[in-house]
N, C-alpha and C positions, 0 to 999 in steps of 0.2 A: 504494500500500500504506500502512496506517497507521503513523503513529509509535509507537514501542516507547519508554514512557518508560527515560529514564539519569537514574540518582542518583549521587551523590556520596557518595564513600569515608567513613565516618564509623564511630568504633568504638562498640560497644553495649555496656554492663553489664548482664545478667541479674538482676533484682531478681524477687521474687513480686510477681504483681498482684492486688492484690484490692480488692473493695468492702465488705468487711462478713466479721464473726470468721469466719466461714462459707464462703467463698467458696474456701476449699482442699479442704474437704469433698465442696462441687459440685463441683470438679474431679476432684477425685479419683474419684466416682461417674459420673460421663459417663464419663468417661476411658477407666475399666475397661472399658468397653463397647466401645470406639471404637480403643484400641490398645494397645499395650504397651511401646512403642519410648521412650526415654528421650528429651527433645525441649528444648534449652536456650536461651542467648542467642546472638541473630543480631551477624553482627559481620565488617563492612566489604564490604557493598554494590558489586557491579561493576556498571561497564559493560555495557548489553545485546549480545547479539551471536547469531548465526544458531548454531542447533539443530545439532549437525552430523550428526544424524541425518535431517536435510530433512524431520522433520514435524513444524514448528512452531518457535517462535521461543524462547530461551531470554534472556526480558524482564530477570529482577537475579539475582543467585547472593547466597546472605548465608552466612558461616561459622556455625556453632555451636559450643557448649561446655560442657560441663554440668559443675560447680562448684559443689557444696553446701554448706552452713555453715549448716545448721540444727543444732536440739539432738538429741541422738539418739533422742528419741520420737519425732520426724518422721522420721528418717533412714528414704529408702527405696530409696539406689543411693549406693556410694561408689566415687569414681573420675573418668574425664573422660571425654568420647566428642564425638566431634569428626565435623560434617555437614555437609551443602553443600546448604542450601534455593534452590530455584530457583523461579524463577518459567514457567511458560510457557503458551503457548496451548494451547488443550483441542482434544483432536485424538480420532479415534475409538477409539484403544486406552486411551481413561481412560475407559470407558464403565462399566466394574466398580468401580473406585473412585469414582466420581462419585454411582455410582447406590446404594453402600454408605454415603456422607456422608447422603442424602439420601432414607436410608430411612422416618424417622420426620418427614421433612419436612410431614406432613400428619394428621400422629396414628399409628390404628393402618388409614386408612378402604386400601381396594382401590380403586386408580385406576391411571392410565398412568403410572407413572413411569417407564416405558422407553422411551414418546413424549418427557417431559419432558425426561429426561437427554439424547435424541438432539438434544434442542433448544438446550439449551445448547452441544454442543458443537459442533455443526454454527455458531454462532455466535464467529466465530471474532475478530471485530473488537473485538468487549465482550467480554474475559473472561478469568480467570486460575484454574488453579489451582497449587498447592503443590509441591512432591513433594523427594525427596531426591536429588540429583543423582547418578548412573551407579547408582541403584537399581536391581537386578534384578528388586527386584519388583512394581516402577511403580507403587507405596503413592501416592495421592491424600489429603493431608494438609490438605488447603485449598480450596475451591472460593469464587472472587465470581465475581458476573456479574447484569447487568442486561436483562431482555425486555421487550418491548414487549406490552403485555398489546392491544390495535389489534391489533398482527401478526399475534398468534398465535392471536386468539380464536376461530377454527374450528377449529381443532386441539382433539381430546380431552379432550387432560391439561390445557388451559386454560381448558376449559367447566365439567371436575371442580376446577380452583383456584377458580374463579367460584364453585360452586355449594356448595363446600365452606367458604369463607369469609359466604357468605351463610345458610347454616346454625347456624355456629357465631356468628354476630353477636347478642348477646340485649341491647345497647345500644342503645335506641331513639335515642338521639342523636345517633348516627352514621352510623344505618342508611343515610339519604339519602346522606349524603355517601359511601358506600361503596358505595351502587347504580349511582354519579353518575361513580365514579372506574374501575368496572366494565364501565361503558354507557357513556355516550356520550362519557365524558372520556378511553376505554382508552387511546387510538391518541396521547396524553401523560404517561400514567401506565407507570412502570417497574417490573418487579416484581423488586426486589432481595433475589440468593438467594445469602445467605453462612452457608454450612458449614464448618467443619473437629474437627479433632480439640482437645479440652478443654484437652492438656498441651501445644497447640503453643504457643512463646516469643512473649509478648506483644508484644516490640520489632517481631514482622511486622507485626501490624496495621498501624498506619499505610501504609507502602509497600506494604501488599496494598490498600488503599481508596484510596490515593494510583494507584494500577494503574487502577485500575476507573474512577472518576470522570475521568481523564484521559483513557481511555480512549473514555468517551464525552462530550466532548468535543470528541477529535479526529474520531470519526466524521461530528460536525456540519457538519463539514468535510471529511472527505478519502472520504465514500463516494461511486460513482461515480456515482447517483443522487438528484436531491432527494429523490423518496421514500424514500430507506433513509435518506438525511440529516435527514428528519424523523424518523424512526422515536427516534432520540436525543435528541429536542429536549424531554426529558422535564419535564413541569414538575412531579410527584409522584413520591414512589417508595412502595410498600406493601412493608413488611417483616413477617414471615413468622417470629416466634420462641416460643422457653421461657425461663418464668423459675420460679424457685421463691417462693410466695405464702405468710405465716404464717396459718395457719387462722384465728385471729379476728382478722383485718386490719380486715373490715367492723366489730367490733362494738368492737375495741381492749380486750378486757378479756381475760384470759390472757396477755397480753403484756407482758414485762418491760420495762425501762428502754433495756437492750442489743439487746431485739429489731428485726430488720430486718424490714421492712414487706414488701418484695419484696428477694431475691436474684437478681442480675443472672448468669445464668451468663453469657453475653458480655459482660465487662465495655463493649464500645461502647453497646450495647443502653441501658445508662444514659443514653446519651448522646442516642441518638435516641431515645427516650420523651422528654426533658425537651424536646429542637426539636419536636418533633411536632405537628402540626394536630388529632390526636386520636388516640385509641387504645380499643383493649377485649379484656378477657382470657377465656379460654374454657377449660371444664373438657379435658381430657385423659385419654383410656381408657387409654395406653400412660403407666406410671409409673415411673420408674426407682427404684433399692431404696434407700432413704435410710438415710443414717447418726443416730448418736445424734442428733448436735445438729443434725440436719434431721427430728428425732420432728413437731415442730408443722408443718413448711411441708410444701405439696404443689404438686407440680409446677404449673403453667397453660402455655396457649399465652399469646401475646401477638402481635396485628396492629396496626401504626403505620401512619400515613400520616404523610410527613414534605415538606413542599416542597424542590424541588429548590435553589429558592435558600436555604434552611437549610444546605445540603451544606459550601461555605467554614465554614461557623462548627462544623460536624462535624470537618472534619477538623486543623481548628487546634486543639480543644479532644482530638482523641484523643491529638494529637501530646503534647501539652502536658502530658496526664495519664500516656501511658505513660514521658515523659524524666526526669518527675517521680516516678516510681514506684519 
């Protein structure tokens, strides 16, 4: 069976994260979409330990606490609320939360994403989602998880990823390298699919990528076949997101001094853009309703390709920028 990573006890302070004046706004607009539940700083990490419901592995437990001290024009909850994020393996009753993170995972196009979701969770070695411990209502607040695009490429919903990505490609300069990473390079190419909700507490990240990446790792190792053991031995991952774009980015005239060129709504997302081997951004039919001071940006997709050996200098640089936040 594989290793379940253990972290060590460390306390967190809840600060806001952002990249740009903006980046509360973005939150605040997905957000509303995505859920309503108040969502703060994680804080003091256990020990993994067995489910004791026997489906599935209950990986870190992290406390919360929500503690505001903004000014009162932001004020938009006063009080504390206190949660217990857990991490665990994807198991078939998160099949409605998973496939609700990961509605708009493709635009607005009709494809299998009831193939997709059974895919991820049927994969139970790579993968993590969220949720709030002795929830009733088994809320999926987080999903990562890495496929092997080799594996799955006669399945469905992976021929509609294929085909859906090669449509929306109007970069000629990457075209190749994206037909290449499709074709014949798939069966080392991972296709890394992290969702979650907008207001969830930044301090996760790290230990949710720190999950993942470790994760398949040990797989390279502990699955009972060489073939499944290659199946991880990824040497690309293709990332799959949104960001918001200033309307005259290309032409730079409209644009003030303060404006941000791109808004990162995942703030990692910054991160792998800048490691990236290449990248290209795609208009979007499905647009979410923007606030005042998102009048000028419009949404984009955005697909990366980032190498695997980039991933260390990933996760040291989220660490570093969330401790620092």
């Amino acid at each position: 069976m594989p290793r379940k990573p253990v972290r060590h006890r460390r306390l967190m302070k809840y600060q806001p994260l952002t990249f740009s004046p903006f980046a509360r706004q973005v939150a605040r607009v997905a957000s509303s979409c995505m859920s309503n539940r108040q969502m703060h700083s994680p804080d003091l990490p256990k020990k993994s330990q067995p489910n004791s419901a026997g489906n599935g592995l209950r990986k870190n437990t992290l406390k919360v606490k929500n503690e505001h001290s903004e000014s009162s024009d932001e004020e938009e909850f006063d009080g504390t609320v206190q949660a217990d994020f857990a991490f665990f393996d994807p198991k078939p009753d998160d099949f409605h939360g998973v496939k609700t993170l990961l509605q708009t995972y493709l635009d607005d196009i009709e494809w299998d994403l009831s193939g997709f979701v059974d895919l991820v969770l049927e994969q139970t070695t790579v993968g993590t989602v969220v949720k709030i411990e002795d929830d009733e209502d088994n809320g999926i607040f987080a999903l990562a998880t890495a496929l092997n695009l080799g594996r799955y490429k006669d399945h469905k919903c992976f021929m509609e990823v294929k085909e859906f990505l090669l449509k929306v490609s109007q970069e000629k300069d990457v075209i190749d390298d994206l037909r290449s990473l499709l074709g014949k390079e798939a069966e080392s190419v991972g296709l890394l699919v992290s969702q979650r909700v907008m207001n969830l507490p930044p301090q996760l990240l790290p230990p949710l990528y720190d999950a993942l990446f470790d994760e398949v790792s040990w797989a390279t190792e502990d699955e009972p076949t060489e073939e499944l053991r290659n199946f991880f031995r990824f040497k690309f991952y293709i990332i799959v997101s949104k960001v918001y774009k200033h309307k005259n980015a290309h032409q730079k005239k409209g644009m003030s001094a303060s404006d941000e060129e791109i808004i990162y709504i995942k703030p990692e997302d910054e991160i792998f853009h800048e490691l990236s081997s290449w990248s290209f951004e795609f208009s979007l039919h499905t647009q979410q309703l923007a606030t005042h001071e998102l009048r000028d940006y419009r949404q984009m997709g955005l697909v990366m390709a980032v190498k695997a050996d980039k991933i260390p200098a990933f996760r040291q640089q989220l660490k570093s920028f969330v401790e620092g936040s």
